[in-house]
N, CA and C atoms of all chains as a GROMACS GRO file, in nm:
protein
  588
    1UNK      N    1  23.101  18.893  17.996
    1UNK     CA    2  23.030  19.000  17.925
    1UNK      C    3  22.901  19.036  17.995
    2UNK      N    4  22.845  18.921  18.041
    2UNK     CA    5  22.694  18.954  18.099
    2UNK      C    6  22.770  19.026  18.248
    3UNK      N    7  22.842  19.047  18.318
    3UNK     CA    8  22.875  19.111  18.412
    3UNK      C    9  22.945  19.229  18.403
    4UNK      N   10  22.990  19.275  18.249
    4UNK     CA   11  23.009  19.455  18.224
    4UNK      C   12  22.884  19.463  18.158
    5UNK      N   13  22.792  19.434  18.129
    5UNK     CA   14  22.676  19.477  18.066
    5UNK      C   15  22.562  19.564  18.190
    6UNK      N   16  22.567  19.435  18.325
    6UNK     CA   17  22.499  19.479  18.476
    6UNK      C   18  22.553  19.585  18.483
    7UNK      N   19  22.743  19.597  18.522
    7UNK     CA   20  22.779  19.718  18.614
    7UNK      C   21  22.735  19.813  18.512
    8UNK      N   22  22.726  19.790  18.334
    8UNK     CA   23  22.745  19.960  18.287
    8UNK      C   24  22.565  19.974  18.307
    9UNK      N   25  22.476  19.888  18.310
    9UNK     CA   26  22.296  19.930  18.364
    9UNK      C   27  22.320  20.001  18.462
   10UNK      N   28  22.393  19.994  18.556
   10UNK     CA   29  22.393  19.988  18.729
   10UNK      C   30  22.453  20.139  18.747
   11UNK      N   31  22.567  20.174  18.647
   11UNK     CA   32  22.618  20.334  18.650
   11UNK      C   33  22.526  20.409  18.608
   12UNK      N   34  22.464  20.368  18.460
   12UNK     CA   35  22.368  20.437  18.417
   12UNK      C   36  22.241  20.462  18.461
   13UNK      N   37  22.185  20.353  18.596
   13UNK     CA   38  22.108  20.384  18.643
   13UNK      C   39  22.103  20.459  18.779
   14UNK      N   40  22.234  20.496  18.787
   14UNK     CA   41  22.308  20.598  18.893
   14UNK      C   42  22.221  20.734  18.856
   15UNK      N   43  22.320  20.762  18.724
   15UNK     CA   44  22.325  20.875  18.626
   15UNK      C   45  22.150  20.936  18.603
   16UNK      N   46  22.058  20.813  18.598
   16UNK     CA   47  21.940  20.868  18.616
   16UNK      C   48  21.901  20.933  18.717
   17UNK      N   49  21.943  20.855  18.834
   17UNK     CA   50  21.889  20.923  18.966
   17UNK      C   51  21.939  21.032  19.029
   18UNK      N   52  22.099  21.074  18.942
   18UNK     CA   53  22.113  21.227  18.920
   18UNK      C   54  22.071  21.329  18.879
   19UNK      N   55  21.977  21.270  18.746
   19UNK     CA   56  21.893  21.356  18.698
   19UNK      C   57  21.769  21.364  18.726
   20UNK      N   58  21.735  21.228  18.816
   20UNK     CA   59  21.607  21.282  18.822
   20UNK      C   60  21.569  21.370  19.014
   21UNK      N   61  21.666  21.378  19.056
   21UNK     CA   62  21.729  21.526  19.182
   21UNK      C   63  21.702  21.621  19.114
   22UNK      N   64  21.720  21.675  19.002
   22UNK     CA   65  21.685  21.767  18.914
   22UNK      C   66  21.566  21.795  18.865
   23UNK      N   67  21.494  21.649  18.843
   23UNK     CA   68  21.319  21.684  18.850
   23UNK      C   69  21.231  21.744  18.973
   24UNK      N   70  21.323  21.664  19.094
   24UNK     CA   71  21.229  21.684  19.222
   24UNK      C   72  21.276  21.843  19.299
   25UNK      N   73  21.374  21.873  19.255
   25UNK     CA   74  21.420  21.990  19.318
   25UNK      C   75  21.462  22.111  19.226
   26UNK      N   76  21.381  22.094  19.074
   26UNK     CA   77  21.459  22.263  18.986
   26UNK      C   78  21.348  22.339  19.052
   27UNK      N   79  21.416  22.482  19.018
   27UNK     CA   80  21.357  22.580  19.108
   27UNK      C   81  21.238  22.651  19.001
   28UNK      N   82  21.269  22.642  18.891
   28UNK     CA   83  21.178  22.658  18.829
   28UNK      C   84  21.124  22.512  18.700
   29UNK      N   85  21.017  22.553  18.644
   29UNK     CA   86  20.953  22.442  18.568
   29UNK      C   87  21.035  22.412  18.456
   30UNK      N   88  21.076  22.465  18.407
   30UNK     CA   89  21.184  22.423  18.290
   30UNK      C   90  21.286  22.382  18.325
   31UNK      N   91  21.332  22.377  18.429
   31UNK     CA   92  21.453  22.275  18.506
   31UNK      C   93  21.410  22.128  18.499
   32UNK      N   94  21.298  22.128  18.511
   32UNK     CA   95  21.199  22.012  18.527
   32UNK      C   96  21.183  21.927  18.414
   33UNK      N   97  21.147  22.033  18.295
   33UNK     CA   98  21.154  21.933  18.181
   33UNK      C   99  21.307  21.867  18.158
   34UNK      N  100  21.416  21.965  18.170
   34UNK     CA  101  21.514  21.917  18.123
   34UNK      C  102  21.562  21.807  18.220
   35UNK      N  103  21.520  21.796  18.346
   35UNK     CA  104  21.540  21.633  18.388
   35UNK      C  105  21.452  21.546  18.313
   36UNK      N  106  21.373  21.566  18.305
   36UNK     CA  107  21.238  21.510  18.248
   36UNK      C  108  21.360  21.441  18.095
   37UNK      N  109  21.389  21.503  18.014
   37UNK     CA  110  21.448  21.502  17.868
   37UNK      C  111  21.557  21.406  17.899
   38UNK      N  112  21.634  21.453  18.004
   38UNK     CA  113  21.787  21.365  18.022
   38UNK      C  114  21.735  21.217  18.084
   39UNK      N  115  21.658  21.202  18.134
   39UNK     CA  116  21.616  21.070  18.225
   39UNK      C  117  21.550  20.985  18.099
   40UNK      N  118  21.456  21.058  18.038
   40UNK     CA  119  21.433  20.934  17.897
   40UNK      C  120  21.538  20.896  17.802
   41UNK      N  121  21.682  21.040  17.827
   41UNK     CA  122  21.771  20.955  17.710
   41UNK      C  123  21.867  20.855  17.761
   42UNK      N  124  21.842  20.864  17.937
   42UNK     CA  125  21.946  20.777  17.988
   42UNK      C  126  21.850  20.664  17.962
   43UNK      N  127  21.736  20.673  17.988
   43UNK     CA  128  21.651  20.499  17.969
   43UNK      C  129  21.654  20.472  17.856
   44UNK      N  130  21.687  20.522  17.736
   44UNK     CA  131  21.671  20.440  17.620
   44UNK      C  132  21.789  20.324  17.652
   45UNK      N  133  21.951  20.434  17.695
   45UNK     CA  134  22.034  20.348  17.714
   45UNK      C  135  22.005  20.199  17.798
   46UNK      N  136  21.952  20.231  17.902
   46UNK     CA  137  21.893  20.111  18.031
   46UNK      C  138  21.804  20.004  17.976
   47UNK      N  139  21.710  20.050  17.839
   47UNK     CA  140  21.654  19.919  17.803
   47UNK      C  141  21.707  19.860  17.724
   48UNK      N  142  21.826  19.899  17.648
   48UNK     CA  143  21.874  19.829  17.542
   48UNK      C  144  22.023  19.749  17.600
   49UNK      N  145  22.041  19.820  17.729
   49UNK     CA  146  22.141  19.708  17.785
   49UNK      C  147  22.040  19.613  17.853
   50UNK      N  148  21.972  19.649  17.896
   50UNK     CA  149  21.863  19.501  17.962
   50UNK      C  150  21.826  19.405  17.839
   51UNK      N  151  21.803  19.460  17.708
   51UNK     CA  152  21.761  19.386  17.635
   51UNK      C  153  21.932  19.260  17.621
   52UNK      N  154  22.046  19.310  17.587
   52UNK     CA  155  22.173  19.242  17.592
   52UNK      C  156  22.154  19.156  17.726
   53UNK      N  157  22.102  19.183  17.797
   53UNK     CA  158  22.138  19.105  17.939
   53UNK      C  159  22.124  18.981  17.941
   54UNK      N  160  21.917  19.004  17.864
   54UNK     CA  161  21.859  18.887  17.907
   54UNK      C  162  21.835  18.810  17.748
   55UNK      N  163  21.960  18.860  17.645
   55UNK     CA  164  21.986  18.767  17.497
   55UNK      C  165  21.815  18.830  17.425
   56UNK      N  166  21.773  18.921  17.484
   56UNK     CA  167  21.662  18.910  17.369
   56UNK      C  168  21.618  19.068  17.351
   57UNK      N  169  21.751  19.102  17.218
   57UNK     CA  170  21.780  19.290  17.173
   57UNK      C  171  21.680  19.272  17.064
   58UNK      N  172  21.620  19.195  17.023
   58UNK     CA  173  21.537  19.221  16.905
   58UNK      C  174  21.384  19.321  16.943
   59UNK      N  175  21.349  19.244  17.109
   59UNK     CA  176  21.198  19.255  17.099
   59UNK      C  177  21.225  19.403  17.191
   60UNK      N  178  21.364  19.446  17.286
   60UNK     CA  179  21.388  19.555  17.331
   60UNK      C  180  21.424  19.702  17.260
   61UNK      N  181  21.465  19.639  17.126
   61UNK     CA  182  21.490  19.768  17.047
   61UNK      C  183  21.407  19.822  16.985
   62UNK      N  184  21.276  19.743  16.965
   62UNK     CA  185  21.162  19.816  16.915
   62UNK      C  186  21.113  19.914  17.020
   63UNK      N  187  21.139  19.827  17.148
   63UNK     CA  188  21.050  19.938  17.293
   63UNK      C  189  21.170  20.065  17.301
   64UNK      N  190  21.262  20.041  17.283
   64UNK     CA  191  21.341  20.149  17.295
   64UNK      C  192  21.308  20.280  17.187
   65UNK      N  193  21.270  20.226  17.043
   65UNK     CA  194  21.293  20.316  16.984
   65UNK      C  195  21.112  20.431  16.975
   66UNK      N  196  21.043  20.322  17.022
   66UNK     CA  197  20.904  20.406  17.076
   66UNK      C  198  20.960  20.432  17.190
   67UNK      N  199  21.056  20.458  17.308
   67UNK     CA  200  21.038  20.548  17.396
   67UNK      C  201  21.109  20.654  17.370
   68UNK      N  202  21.198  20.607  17.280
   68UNK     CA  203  21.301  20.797  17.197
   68UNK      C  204  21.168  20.854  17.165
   69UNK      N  205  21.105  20.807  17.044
   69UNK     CA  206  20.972  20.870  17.018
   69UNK      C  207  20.874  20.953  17.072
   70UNK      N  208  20.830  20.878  17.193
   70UNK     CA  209  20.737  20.913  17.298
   70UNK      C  210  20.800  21.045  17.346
   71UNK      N  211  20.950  21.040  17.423
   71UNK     CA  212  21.046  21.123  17.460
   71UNK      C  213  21.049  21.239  17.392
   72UNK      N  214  21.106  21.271  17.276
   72UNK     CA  215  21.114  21.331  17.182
   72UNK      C  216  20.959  21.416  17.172
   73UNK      N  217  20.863  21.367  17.117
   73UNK     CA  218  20.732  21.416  17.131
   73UNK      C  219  20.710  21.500  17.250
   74UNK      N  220  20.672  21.432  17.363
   74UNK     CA  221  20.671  21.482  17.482
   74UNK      C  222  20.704  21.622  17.508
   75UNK      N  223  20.879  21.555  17.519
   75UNK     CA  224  20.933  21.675  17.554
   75UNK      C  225  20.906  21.840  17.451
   76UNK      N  226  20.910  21.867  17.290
   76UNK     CA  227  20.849  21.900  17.190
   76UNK      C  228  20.742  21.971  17.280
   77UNK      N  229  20.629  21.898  17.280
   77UNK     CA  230  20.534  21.951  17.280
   77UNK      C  231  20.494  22.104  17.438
   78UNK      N  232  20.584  21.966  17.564
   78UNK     CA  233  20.606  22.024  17.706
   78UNK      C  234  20.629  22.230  17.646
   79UNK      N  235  20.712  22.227  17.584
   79UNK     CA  236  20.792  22.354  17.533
   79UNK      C  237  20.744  22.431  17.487
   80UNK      N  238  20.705  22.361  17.364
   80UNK     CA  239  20.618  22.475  17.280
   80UNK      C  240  20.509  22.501  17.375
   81UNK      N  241  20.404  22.430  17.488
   81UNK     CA  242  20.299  22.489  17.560
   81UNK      C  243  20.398  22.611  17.663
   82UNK      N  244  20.500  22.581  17.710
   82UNK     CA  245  20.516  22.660  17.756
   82UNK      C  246  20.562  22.791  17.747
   83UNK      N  247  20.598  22.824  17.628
   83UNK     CA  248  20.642  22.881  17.585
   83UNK      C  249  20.526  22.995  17.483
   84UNK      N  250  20.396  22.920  17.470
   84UNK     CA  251  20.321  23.042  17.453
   84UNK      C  252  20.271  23.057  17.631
   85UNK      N  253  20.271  22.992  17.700
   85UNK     CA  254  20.185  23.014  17.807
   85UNK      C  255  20.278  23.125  17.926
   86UNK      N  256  20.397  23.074  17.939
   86UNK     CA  257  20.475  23.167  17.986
   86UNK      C  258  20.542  23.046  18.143
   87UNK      N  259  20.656  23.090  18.166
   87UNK     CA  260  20.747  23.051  18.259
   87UNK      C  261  20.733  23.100  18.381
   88UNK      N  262  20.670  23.094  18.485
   88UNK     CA  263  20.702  23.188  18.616
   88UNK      C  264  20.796  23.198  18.672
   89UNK      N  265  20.892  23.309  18.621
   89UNK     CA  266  21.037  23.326  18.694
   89UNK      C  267  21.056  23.345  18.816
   90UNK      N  268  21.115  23.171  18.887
   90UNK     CA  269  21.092  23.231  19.070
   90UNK      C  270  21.258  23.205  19.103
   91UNK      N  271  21.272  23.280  19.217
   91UNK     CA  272  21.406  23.279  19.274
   91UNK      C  273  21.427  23.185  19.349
   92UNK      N  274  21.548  23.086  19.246
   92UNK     CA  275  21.593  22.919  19.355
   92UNK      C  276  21.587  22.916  19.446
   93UNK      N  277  21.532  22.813  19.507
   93UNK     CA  278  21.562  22.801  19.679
   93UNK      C  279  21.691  22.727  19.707
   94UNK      N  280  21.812  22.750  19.678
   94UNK     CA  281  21.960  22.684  19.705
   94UNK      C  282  21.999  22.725  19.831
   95UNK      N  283  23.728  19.312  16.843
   95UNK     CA  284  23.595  19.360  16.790
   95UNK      C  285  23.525  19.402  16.915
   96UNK      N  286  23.515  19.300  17.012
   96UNK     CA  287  23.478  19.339  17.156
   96UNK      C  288  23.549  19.385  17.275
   97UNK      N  289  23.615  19.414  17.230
   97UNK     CA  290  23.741  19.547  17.348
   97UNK      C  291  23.697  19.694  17.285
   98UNK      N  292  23.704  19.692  17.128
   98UNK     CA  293  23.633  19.811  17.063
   98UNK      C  294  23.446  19.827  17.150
   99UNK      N  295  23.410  19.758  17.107
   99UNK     CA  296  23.304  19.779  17.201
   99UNK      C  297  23.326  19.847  17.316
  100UNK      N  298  23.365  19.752  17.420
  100UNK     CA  299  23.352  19.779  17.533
  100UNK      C  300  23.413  19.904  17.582
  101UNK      N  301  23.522  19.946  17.467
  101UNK     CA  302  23.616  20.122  17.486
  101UNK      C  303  23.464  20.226  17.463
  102UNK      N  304  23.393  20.172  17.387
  102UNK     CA  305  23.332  20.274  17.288
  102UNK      C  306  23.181  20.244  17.404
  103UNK      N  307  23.155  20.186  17.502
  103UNK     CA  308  23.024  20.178  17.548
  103UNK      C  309  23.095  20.259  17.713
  104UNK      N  310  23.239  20.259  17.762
  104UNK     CA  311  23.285  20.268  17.847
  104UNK      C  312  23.280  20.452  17.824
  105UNK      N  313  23.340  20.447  17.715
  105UNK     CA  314  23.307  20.632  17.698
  105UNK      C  315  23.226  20.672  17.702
  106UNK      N  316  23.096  20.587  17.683
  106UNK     CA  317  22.954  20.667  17.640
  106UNK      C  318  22.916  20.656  17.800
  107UNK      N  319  22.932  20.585  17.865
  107UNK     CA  320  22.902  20.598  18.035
  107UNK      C  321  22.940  20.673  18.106
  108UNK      N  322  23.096  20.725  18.060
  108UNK     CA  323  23.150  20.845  18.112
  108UNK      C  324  23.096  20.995  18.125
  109UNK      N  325  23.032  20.976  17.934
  109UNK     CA  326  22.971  21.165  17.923
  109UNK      C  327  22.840  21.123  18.017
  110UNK      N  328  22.786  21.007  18.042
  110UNK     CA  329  22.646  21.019  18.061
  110UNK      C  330  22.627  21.058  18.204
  111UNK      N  331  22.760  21.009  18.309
  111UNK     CA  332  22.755  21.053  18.436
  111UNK      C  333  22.821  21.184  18.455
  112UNK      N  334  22.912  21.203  18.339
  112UNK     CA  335  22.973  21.366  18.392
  112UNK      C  336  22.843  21.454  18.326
  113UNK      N  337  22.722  21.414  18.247
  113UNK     CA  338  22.578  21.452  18.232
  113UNK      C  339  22.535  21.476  18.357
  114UNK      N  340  22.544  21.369  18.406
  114UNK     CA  341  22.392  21.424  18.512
  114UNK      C  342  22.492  21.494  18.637
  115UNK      N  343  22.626  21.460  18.710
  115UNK     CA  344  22.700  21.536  18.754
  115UNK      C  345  22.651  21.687  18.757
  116UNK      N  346  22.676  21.746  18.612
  116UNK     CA  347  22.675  21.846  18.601
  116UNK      C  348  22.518  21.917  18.581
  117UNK      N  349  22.455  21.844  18.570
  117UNK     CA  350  22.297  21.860  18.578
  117UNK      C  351  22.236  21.864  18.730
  118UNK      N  352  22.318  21.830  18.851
  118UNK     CA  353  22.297  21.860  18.950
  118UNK      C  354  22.404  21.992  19.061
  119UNK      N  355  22.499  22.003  18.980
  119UNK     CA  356  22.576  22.056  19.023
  119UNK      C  357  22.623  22.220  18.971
  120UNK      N  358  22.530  22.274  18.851
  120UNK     CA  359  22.577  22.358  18.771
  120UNK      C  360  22.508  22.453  18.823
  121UNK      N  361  22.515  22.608  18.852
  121UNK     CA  362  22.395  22.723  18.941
  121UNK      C  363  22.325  22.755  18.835
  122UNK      N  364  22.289  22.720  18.705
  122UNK     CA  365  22.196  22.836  18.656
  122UNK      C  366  22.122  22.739  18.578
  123UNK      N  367  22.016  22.770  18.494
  123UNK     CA  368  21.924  22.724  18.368
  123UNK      C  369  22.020  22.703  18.272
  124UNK      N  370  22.059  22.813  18.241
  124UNK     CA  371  22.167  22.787  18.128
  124UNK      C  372  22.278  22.685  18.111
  125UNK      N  373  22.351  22.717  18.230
  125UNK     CA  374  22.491  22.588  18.241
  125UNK      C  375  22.417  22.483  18.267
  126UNK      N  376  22.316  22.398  18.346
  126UNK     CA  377  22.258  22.311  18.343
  126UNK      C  378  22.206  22.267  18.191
  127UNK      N  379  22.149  22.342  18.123
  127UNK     CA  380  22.116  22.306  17.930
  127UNK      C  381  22.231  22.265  17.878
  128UNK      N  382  22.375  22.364  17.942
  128UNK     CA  383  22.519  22.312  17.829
  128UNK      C  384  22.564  22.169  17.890
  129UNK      N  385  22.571  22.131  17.995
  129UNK     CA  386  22.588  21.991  18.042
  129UNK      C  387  22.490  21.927  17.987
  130UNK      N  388  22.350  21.891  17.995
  130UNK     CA  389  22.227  21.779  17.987
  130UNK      C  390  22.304  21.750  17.779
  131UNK      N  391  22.248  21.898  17.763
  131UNK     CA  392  22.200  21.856  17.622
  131UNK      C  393  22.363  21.804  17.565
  132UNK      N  394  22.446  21.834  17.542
  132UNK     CA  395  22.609  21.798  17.488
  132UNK      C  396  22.615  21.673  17.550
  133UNK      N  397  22.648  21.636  17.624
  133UNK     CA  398  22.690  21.556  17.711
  133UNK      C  399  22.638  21.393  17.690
  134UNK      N  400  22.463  21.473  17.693
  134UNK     CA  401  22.339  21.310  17.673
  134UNK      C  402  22.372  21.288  17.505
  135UNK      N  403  22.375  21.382  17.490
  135UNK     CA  404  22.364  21.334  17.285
  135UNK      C  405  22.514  21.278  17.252
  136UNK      N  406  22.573  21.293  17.296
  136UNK     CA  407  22.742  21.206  17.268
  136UNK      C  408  22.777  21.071  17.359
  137UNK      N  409  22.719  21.090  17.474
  137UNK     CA  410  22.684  20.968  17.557
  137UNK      C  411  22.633  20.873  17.492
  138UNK      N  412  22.477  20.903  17.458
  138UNK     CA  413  22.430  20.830  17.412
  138UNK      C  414  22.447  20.716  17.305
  139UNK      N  415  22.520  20.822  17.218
  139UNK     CA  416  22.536  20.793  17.097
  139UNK      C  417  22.636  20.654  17.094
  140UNK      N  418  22.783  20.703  17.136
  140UNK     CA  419  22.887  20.613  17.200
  140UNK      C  420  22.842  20.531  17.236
  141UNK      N  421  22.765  20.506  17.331
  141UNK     CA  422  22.687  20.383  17.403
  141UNK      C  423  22.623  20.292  17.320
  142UNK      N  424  22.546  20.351  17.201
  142UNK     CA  425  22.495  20.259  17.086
  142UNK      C  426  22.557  20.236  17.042
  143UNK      N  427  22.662  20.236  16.944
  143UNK     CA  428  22.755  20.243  16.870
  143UNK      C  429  22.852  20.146  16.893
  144UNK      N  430  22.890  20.149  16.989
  144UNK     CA  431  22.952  20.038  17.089
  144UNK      C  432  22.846  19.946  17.099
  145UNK      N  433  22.744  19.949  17.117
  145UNK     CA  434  22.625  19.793  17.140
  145UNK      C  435  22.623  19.748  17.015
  146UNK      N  436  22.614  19.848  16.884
  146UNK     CA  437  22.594  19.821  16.766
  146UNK      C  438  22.734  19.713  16.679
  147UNK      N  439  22.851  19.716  16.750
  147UNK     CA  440  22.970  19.703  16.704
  147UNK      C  441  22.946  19.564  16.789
  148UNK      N  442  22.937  19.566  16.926
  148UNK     CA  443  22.925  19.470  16.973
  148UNK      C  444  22.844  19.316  16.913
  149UNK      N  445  22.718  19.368  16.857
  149UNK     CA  446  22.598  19.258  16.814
  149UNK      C  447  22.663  19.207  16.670
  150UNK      N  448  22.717  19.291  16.622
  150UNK     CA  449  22.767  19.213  16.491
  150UNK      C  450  22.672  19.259  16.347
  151UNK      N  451  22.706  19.238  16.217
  151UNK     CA  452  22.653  19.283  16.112
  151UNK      C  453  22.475  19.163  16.105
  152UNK      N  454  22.386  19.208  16.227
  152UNK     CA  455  22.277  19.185  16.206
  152UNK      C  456  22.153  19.302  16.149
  153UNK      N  457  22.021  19.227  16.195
  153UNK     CA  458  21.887  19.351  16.153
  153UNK      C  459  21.920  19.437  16.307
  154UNK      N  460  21.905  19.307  16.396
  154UNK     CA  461  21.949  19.413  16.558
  154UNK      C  462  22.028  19.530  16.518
  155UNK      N  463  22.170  19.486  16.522
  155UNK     CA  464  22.271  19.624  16.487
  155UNK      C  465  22.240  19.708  16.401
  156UNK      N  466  22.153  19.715  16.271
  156UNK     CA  467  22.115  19.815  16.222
  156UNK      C  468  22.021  19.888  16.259
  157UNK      N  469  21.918  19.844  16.329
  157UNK     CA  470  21.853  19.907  16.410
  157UNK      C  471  21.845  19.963  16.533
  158UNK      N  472  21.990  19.958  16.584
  158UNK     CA  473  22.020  20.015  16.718
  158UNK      C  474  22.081  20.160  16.632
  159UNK      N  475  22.181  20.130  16.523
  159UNK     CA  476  22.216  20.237  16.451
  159UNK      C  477  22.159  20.357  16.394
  160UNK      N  478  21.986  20.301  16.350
  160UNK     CA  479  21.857  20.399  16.327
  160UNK      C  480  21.832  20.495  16.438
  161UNK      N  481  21.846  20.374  16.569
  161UNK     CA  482  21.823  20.470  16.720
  161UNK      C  483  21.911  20.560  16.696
  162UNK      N  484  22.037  20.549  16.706
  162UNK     CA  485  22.114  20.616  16.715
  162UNK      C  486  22.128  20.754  16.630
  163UNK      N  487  22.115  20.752  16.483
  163UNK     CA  488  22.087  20.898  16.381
  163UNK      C  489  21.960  20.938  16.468
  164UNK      N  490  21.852  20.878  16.520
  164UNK     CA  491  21.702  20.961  16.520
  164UNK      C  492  21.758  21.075  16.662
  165UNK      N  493  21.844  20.968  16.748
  165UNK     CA  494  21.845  21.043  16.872
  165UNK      C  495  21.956  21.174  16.804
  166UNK      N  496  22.053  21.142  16.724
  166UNK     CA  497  22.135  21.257  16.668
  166UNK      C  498  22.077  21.364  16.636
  167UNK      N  499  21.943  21.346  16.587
  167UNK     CA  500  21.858  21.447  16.525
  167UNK      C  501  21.822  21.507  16.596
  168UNK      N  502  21.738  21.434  16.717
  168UNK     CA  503  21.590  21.464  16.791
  168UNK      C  504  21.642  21.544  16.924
  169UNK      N  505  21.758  21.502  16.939
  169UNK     CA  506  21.797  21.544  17.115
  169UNK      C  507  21.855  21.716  17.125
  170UNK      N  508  21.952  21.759  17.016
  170UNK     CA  509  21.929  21.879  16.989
  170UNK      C  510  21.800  21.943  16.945
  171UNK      N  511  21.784  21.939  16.881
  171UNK     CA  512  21.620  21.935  16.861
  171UNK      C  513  21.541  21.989  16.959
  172UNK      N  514  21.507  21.934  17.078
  172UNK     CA  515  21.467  21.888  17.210
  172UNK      C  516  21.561  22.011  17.275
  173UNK      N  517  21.659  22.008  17.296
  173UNK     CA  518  21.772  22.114  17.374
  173UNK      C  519  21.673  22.234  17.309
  174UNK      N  520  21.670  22.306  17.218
  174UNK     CA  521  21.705  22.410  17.138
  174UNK      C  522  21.584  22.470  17.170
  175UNK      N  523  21.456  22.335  17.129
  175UNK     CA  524  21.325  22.402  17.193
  175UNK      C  525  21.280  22.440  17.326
  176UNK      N  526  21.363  22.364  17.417
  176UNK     CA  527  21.379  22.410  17.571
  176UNK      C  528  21.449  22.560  17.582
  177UNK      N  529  21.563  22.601  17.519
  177UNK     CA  530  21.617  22.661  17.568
  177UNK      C  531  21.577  22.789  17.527
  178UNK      N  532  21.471  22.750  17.411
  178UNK     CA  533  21.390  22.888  17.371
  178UNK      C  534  21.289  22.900  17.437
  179UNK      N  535  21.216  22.823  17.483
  179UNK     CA  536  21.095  22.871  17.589
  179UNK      C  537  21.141  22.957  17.686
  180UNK      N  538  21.289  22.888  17.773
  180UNK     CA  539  21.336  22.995  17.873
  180UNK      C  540  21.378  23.113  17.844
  181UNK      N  541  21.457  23.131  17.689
  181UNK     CA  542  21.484  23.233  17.705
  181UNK      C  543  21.400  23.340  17.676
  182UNK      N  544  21.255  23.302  17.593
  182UNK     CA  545  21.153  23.355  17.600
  182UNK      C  546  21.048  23.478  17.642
  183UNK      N  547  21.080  23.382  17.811
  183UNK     CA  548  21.025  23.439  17.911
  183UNK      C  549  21.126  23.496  18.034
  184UNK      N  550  21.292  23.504  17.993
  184UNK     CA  551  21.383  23.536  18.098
  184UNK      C  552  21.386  23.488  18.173
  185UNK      N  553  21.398  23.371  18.166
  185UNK     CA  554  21.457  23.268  18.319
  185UNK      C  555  21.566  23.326  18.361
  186UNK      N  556  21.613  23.343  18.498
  186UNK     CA  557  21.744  23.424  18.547
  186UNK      C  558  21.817  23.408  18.529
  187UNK      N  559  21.941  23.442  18.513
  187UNK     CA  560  22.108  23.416  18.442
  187UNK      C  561  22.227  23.416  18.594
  188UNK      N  562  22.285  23.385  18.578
  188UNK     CA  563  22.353  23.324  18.712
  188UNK      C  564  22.514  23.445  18.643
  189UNK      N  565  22.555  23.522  18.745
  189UNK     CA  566  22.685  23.589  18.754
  189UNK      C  567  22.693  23.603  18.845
  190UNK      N  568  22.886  23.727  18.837
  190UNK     CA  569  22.975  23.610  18.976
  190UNK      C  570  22.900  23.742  19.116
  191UNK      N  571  22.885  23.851  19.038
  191UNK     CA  572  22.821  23.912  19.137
  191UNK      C  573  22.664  23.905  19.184
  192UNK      N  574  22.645  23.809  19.143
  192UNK     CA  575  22.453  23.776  19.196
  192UNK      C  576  22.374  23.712  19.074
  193UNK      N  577  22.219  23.716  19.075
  193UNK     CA  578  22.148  23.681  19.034
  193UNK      C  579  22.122  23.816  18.934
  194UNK      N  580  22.069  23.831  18.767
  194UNK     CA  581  21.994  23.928  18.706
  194UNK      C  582  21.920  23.869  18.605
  195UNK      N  583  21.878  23.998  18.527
  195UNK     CA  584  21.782  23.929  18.400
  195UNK      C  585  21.893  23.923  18.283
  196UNK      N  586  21.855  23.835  18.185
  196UNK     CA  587  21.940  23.804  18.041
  196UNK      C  588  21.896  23.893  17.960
   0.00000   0.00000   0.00000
């Protein structure tokens, strides 16, 4: 069990570094948040299998559920500023 | 009890990489929002659900299950307010004959 618990951290921490290609390279700023959004919901997953790893989900599920929180907020707030402030629509560099 | 698990944490790994897959691979603002946001919120979910099944009728498992409704709530939530800022301000829309405005 402790060795499908690693490989499924180890995909999922693939899956982050897919999304976070998406932080370092959207063409515009709101590409940005939404890596930004997907990378905290893949880490909630990543601390709560670390917490299974190392037998101790009690003291990891509290940190998990302040980083949905944090996440959640964050992202919230990222939006609404931008969204009175305005988006600068630029043409991708692909 | 733990094969159920492990079906139900094995699916949630699946949406989470055909997530970011398609979060690197999709041409526009838009199709990039329909992959992240669908994809992470059913991922996710599966993934707890399966940990939750896994740990057994403890305080742990009910509280991975709390994670689990808040993120049900919060992650659309999160999508919806993103996708109104862009559309807001006309972020560009991706068709088969070029780039225009929405």
């Amino acid at each position: 069990m402790h060795t499908f618990f690693l490989t499924v951290a180890l995909i999922v921490l693939a899956a982050v570094l897919l999304s976070l290609y998406r932080v370092v390279r959207g063409p515009v700023v709101i590409d940005r948040i939404i890596g930004v959004n997907v990378t905290g919901t893949k880490t909630i997953t990543v601390i709560l299998l670390t917490g299974f790893l190392f037998d101790r989900v009690e003291f990891f599920i509290d940190i998990a559920f302040v980083y949905a929180l944090i996440n959640f907020i964050g992202v919230l707030a990222l939006s609404r500023y931008l969204e009175q402030r305005g988006v600068t629509p630029r043409r991708p560099t692909s | 009890m733990t094969f159920v698990a492990m079906v139900l944490v094995l699916a949630g790994v699946f949406f989470l990489t055909m997530g970011g897959v398609g979060l690197v691979r999709f041409p526009d603002f838009y199709t990039r929002m329909h992959a992240a946001g669908k994809c992470d919120t059913l991922g996710v979910l599966l993934v707890l659900v399966g940990l939750a099944i896994f740990e057994g009728f403890t305080l742990a498992s009910a509280k991975i299950l709390l994670i689990a409704v808040f993120l049900f709530l919060t992650s659309p939530t999160a999508t919806h307010a993103i996708a109104r800022a862009a559309l807001t301000h006309k972020v560009e829309l991706w068709t088969t004959e070029g780039r225009s405005e929405p």
